[in-house]
C-alpha positions as CSV (number, residue, x, y, z in Angstrom):
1,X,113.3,193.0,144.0
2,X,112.9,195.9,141.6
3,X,110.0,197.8,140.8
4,X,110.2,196.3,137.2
5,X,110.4,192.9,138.5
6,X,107.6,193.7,140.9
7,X,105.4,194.9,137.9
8,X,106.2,192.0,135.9
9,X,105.7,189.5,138.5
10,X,102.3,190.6,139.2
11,X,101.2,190.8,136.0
12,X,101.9,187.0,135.5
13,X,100.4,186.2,138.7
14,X,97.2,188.5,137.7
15,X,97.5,186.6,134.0
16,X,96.5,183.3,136.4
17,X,98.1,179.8,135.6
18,X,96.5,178.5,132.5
19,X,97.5,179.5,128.9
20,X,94.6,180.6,128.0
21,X,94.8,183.5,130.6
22,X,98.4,184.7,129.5
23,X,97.6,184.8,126.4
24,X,94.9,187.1,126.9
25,X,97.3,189.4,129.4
26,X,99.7,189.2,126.8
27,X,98.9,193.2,125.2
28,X,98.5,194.7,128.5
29,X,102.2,193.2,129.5
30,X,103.4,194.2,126.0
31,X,102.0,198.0,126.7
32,X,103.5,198.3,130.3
33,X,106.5,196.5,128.6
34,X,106.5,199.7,126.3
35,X,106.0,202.2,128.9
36,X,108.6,200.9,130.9
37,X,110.8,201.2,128.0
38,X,109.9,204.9,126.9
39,X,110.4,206.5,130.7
40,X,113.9,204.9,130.8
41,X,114.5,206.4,127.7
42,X,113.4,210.0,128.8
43,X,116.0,209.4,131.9
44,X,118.6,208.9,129.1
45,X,121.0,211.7,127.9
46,X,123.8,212.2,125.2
47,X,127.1,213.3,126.6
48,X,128.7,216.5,125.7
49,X,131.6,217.1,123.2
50,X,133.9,217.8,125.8
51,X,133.3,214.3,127.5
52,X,133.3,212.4,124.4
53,X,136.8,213.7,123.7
54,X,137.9,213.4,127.1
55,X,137.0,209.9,127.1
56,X,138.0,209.3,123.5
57,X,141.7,210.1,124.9
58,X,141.6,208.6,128.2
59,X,141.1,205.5,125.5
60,X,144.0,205.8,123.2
61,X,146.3,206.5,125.4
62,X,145.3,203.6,127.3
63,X,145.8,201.6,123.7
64,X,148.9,202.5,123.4
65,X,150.2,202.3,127.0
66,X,148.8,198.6,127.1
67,X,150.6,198.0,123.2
68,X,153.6,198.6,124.8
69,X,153.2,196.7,127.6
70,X,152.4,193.7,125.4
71,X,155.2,194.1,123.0
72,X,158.1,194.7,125.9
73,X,156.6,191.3,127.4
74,X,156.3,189.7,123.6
75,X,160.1,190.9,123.3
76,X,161.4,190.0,126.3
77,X,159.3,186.3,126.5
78,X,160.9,185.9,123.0
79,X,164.7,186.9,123.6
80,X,164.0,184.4,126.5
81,X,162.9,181.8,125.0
82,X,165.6,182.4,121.9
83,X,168.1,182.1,124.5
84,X,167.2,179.2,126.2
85,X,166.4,177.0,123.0
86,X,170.1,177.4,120.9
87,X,171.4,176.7,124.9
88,X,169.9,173.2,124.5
89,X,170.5,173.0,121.0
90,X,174.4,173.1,122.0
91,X,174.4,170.7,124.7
């Protein structure tokens, strides 16, 4: 179990069973909620130009590469199919 799960699930066993209790832990779980939220944040980073462009390619090419694929299988299925339907239209 993580250390988020850990947190969370002893603040609803601290809160206690009845309603009336997690009610009342409600803005001390909102608030670690929070602070949970803004030290993942600080762990977060923007990547560089250079990746961003490098990935950006790796993308399009990828795009195209899979286009193709698609329309050499759309073409062939077709011409296929094409083929097979005026043969059974004839006999």
């Amino acid at each position: 179990m993580g250390v988020e799960a850990k947190k969370m699930a002893s603040s609803v066993a601290s809160a206690g069973d009845n309603f009336g209790d997690r009610i009342k832990s409600w803005p001390e779980r909102i608030k670690s909620f929070y602070n949970d939220v803004r030290a993942e944040m600080k762990k977060v980073n923007s990547p560089s130009r250079k990746e961003v462009q490098a990935t950006t390619t790796v993308v399009i090419i990828t795009v195209f590469l899979f286009a193709a694929y698609f329309w050499i299988v759309d073409y062939t299925l077709s011409n296929s199919l094409d083929r097979a339907l005026h043969y059974f239209s004839r006999h």
